[in-house]
Residue, then its C-alpha position, 0 to 999 in steps of 0.5 A: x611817161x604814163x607807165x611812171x605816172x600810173x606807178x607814182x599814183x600806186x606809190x601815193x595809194x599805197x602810202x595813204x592806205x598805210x598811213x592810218x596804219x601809222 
C-alpha cells in the first residue's frame, strides 16, 4: 500500500507540474 501511495503522489506531482504547462 505505501509503494501505491508514493506512486499516486508522483502521479499528482507529475500533473500539477504539467498543468501550468496547460
Amino acid at each position: 500500500m505505501a509503494k501505491a501511495s508514493k506512486v499516486h503522489a508522483e502521479n499528482r506531482v507529475r500533473i500539477l507540474a504539467l498543468s501550468p504547462s496547460l
